[in-house]
KOLGUMI-778152 format. One line per field, with one value per residue: chain; x, y, z of N, C-alpha, C, O in turn. Coordinates in steps of 0.02 Angstrom, whole numbers, padded with zeros to 5 digits. Last residue first. Example, Ala and Ser with C-alpha at 12.3 -4.5 7.8 and 13.67 -1.06 7.14 Angstrom:
! KOLGUMI-778152
chaine <- (A_A)
n_X <- (00642_00660)
n_Y <- (-00112_-00284)
n_Z <- (00354_00390)
ca_X <- (00684_00615)
ca_Y <- (-00053_-00225)
ca_Z <- (00357_00390)
c_X <- (00645_00660)
c_Y <- (00002_-00165)
c_Z <- (00394_00390)
o_X <- (00670_00712)
o_Y <- (00057_-00166)
o_Z <- (00402_00423)
***
This chain:
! KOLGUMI-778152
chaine <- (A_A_A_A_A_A_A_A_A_A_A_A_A_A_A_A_A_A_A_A_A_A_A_A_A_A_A_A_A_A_A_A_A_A_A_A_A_A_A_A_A_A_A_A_A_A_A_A_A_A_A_A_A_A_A_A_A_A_A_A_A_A_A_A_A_A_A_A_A_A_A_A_A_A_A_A_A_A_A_A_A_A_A_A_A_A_A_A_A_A_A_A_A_A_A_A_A_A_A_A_A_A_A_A_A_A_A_A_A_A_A_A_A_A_A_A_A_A_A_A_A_A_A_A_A_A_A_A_A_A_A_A_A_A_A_A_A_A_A_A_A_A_A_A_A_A_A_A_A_A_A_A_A_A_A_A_A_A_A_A_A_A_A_A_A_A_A_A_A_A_A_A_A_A_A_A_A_A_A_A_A_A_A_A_A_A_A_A_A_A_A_A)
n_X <- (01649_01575_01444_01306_01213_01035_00974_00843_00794_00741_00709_00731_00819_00868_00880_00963_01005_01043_01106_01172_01194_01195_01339_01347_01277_01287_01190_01215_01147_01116_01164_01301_01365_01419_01342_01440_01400_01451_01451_01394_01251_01170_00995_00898_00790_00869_00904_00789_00715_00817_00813_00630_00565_00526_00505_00566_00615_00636_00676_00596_00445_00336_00243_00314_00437_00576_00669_00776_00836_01004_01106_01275_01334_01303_01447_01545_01629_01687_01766_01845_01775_01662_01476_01334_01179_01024_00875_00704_00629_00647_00780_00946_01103_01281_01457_01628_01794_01961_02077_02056_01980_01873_01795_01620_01489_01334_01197_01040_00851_00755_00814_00687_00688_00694_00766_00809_00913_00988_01060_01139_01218_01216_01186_01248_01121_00944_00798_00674_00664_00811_00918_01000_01012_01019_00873_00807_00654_00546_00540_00551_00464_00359_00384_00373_00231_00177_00206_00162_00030_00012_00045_-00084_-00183_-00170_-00185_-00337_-00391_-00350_-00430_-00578_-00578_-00506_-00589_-00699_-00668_-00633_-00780_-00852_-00778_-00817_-00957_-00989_-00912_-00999_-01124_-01076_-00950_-00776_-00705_-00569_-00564_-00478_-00382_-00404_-00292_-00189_-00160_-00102_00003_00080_00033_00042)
n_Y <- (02157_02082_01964_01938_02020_02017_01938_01936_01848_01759_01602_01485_01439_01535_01618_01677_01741_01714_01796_01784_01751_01637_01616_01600_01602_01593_01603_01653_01645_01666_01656_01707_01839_01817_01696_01612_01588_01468_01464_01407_01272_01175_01219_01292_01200_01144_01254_01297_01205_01200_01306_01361_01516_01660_01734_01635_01580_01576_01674_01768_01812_01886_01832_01880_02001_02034_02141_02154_02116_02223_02216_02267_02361_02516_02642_02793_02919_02984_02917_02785_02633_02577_02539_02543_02429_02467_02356_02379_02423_02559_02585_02663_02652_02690_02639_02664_02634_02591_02535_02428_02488_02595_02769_02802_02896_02919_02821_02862_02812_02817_02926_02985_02867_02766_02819_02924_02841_02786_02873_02931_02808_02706_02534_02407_02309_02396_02423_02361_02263_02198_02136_02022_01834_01699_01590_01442_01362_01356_01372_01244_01151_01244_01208_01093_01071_01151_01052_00950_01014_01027_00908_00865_00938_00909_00769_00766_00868_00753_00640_00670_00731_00634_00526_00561_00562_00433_00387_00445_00380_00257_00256_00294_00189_00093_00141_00159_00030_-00026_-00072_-00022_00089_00256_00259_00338_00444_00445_00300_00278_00376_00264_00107_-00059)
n_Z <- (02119_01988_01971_01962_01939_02024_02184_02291_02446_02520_02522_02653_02760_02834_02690_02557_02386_02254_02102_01926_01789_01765_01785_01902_02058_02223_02363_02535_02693_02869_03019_03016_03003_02892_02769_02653_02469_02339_02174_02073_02100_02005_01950_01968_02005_02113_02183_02235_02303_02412_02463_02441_02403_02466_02301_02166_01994_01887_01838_01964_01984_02111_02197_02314_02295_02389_02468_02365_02236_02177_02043_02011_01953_01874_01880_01868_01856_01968_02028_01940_01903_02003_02057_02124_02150_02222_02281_02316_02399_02387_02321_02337_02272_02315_02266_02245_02172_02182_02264_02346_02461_02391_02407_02383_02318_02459_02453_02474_02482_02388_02237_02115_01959_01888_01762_01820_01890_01794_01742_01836_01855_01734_01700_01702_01725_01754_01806_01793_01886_01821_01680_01649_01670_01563_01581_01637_01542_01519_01372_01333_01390_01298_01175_01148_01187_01069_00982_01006_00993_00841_00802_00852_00777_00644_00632_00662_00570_00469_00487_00449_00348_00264_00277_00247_00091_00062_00096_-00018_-00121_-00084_-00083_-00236_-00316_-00275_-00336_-00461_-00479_-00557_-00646_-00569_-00453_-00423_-00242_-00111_-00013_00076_00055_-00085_-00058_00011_-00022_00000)
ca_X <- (01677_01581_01503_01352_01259_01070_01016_00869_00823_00747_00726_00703_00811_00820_00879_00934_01000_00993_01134_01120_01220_01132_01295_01356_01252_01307_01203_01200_01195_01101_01088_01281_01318_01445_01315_01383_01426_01420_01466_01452_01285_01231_01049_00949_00767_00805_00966_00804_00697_00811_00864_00670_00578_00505_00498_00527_00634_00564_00715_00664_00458_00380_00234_00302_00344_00523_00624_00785_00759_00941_01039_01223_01361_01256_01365_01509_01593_01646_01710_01835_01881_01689_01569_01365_01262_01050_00936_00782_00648_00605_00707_00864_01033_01201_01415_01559_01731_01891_02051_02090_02058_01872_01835_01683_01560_01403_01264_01096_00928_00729_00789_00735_00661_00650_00713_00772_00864_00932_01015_01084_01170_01237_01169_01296_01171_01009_00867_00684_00609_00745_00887_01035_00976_01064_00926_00828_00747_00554_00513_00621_00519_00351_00388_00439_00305_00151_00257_00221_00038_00002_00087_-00024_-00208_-00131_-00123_-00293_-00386_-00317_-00361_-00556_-00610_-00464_-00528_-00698_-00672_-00609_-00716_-00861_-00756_-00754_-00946_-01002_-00892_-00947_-01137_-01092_-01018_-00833_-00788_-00598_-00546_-00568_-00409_-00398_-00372_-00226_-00201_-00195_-00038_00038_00075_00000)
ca_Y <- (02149_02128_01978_01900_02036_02019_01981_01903_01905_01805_01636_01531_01384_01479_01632_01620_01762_01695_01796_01786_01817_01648_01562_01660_01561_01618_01558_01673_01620_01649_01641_01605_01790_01824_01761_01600_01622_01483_01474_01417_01362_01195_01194_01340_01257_01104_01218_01344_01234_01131_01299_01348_01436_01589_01734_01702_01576_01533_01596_01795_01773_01892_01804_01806_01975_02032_02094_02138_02134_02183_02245_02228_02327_02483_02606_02717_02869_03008_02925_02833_02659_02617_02538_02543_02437_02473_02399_02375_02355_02518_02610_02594_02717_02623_02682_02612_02680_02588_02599_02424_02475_02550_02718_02798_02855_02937_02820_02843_02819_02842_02854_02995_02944_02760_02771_02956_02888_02759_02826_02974_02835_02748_02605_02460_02317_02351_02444_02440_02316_02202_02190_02075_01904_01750_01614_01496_01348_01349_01438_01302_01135_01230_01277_01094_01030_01158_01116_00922_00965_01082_00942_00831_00934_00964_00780_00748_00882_00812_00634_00654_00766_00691_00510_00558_00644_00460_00368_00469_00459_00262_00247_00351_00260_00095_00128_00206_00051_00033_-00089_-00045_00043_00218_00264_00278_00439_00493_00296_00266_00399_00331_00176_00000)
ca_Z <- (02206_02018_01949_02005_01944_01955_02145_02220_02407_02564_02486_02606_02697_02873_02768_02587_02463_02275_02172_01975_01816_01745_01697_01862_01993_02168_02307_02460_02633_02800_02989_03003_03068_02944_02789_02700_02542_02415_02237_02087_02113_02058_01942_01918_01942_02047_02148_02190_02242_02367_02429_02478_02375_02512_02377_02187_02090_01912_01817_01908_01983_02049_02150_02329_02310_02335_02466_02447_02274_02217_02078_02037_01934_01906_01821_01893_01818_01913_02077_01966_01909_01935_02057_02081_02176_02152_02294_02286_02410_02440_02302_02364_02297_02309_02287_02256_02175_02148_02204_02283_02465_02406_02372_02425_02315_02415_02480_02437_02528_02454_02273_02156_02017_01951_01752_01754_01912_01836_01713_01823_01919_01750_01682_01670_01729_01703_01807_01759_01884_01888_01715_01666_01672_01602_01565_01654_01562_01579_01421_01316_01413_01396_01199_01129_01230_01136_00978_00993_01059_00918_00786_00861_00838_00671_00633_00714_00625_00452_00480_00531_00371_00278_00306_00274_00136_00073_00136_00055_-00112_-00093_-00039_-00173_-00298_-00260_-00267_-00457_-00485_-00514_-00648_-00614_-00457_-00441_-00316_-00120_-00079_00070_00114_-00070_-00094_00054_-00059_00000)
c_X <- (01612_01621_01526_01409_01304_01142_01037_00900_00845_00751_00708_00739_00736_00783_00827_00930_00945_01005_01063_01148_01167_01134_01251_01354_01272_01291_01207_01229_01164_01172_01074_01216_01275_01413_01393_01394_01400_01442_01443_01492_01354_01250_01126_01029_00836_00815_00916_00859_00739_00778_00875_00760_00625_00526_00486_00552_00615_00601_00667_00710_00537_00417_00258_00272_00362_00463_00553_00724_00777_00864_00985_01156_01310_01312_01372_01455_01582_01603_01652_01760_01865_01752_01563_01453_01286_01131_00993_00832_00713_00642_00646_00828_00990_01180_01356_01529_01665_01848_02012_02106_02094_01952_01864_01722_01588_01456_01308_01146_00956_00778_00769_00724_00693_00644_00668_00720_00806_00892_00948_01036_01129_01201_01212_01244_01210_01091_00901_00763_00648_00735_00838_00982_01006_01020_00953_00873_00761_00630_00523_00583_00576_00434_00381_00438_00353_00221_00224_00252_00116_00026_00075_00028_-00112_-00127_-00115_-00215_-00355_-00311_-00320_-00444_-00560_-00503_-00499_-00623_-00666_-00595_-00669_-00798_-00782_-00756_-00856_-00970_-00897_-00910_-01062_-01087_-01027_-00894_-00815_-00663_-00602_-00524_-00477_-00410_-00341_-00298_-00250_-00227_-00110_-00010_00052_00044)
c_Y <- (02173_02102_02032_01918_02018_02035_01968_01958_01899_01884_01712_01562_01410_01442_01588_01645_01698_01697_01775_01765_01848_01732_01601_01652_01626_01578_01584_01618_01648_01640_01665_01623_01739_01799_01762_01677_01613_01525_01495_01417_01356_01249_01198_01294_01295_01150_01169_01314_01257_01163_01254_01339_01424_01530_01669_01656_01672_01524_01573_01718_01787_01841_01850_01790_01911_02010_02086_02112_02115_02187_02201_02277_02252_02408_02548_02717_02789_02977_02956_02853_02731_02626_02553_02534_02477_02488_02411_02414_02332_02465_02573_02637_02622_02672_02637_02648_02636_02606_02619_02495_02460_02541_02656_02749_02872_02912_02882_02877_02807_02824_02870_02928_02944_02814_02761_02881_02931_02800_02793_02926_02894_02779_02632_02515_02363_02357_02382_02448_02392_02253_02157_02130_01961_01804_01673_01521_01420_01334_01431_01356_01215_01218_01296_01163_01072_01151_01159_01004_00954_01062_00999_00863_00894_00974_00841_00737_00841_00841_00717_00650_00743_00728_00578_00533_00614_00538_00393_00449_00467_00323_00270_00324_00296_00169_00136_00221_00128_00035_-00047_-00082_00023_00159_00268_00306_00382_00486_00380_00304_00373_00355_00228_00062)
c_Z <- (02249_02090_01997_01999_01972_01962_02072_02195_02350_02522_02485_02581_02649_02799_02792_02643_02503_02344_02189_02028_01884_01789_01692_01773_01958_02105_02266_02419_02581_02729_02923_03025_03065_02997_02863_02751_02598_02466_02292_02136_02113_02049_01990_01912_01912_02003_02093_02165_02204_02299_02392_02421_02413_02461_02408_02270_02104_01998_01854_01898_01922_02055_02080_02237_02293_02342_02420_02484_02352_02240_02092_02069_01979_01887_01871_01874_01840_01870_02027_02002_01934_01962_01978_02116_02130_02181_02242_02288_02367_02442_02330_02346_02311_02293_02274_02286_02184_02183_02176_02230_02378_02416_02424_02381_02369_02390_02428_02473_02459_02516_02351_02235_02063_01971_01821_01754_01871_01891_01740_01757_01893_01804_01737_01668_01680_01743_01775_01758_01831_01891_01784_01705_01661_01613_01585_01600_01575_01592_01501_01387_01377_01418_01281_01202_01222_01183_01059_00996_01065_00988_00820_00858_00871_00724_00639_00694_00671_00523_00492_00546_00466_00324_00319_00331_00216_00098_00138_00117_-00039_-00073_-00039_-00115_-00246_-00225_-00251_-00368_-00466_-00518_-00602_-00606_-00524_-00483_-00354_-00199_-00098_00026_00114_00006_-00074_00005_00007_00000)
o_X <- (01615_01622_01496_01444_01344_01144_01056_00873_00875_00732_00659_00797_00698_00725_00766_00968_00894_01018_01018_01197_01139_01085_01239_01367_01247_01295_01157_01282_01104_01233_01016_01210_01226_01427_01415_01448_01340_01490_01412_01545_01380_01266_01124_01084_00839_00853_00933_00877_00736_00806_00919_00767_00666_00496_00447_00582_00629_00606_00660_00759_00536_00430_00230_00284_00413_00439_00500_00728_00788_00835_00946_01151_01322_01329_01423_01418_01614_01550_01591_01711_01897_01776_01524_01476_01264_01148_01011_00840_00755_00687_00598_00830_01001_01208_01356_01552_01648_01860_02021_02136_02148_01990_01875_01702_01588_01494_01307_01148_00935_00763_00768_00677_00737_00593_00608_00658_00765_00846_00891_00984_01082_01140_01240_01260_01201_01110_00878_00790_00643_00777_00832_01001_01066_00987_00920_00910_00736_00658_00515_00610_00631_00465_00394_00471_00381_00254_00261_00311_00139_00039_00126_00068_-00094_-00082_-00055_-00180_-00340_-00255_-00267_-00410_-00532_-00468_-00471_-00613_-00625_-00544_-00639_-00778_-00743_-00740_-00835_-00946_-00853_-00892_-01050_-01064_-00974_-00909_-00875_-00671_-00659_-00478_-00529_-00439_-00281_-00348_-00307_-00283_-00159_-00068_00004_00098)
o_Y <- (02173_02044_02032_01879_02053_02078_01911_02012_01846_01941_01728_01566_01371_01424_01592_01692_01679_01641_01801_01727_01901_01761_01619_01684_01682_01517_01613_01590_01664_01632_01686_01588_01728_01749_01707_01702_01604_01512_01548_01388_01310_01274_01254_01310_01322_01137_01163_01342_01247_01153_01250_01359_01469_01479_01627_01606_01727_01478_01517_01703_01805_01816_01855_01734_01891_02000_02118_02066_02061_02239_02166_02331_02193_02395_02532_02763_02739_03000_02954_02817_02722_02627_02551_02527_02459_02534_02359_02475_02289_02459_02560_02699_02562_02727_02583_02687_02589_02594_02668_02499_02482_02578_02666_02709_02925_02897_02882_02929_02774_02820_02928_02902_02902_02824_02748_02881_02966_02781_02781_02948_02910_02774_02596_02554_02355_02403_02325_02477_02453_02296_02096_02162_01947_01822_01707_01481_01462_01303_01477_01368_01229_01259_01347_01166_01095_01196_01194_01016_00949_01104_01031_00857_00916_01011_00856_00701_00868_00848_00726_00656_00774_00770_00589_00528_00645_00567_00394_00483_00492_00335_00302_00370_00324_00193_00184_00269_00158_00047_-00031_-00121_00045_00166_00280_00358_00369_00521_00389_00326_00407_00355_00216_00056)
o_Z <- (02310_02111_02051_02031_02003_02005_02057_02184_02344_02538_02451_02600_02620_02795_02783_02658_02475_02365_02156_02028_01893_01812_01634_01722_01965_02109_02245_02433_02576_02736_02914_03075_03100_03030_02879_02764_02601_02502_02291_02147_02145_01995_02016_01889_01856_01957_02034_02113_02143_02245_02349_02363_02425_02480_02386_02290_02080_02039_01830_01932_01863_02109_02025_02215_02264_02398_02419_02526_02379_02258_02061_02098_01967_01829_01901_01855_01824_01850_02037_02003_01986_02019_01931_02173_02076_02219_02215_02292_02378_02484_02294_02346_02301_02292_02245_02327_02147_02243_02139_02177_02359_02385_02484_02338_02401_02436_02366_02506_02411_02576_02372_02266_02064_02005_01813_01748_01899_01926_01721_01732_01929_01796_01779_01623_01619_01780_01776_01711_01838_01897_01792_01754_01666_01565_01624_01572_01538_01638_01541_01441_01402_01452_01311_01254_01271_01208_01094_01011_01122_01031_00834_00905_00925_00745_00641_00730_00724_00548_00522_00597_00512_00351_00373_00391_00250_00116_00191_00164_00003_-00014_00010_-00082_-00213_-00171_-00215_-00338_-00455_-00576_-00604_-00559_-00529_-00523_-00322_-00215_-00102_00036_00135_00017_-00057_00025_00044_00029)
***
């Protein structure tokens, strides 16, 4: 048997008239019921493809508006004026650091001078329970959040041993822990 018949069967020699009708009806009826269940399949097969891509983390750079590398009058044009900021200070190496917060976030900068610094991490210090940055929001525990982003680079553990940060710099991300929640989410694993 050919694919060809299975799409339309032929007209077979001596054919009746009775024949015919039943043939052609068989065959609408094949494409009537065939057709909707191979696109119905091929929706289902691209449905999958698009669940398993949309649920893989990838590198972040921005939260709520701010990016890595804007500039402190960048980000103030994008949030407004913040509600604390630090003045550069320079650091033992030579380098320049400074914040602003905007309730809950918090914007790092550094730079080779006190003149020019850009946003080199930015935190939710505390986020909502249903933002969600790689599919880790408020309260996932640490078991969640190594499921969903995989082994962390690296582990800090807080000075006063009631929390830790999980470095993940594949996905340029910091996951703050406390009592085995998820406390805080940083962009900008990089940086001092």
């Amino acid at each position: 048997m050919k694919l060809r018949d299975l799409l339309w069967s032929p007209v077979k020699e001596r054919e009746t008239w009775a024949l015919t009708l039943v043939r052609v009806t068989g065959n609408l009826l094949r494409w009537i019921v065939g057709l909707p269940a191979i696109i119905a399949i091929l929706i289902a097969i691209g449905l999958a493809i698009n669940s398993w891509y949309s649920g893989r983390p990838v590198e972040l750079d921005t939260i709520k508006g701010v990016s890595i590398g804007m500039s402190p009058d960048q980000v103030t044009v994008a949030k407004g004026n913040p509600s604390n900021r630090t003045e550069p200070s320079i650091r033992t190496d030579g380098t320049y650091k400074s914040s602003m917060e905007y309730g809950g976030l918090l914007v790092l900068f550094e730079g080779p001078v006190e003149t020019d610094l850009s946003v080199w991490r930015v935190c939710e210090t505390d986020p909502s329970p249903y933002a969600s940055y790689n599919g880790i929001s408020k309260f996932d525990s640490e078991a969640d959040v190594l499921k969903q982003l995989g082994k962390s680079d690296q582990e800090q553990v807080r000075e006063d041993k009631l929390g830790k940060a999980l470095v993940f710099y594949r996905w340029n991300m910091v996951v703050h822990l406390k009592a085995d929640s998820t406390t805080g989410i940083c962009i900008g694993a990089g940086g001092k």
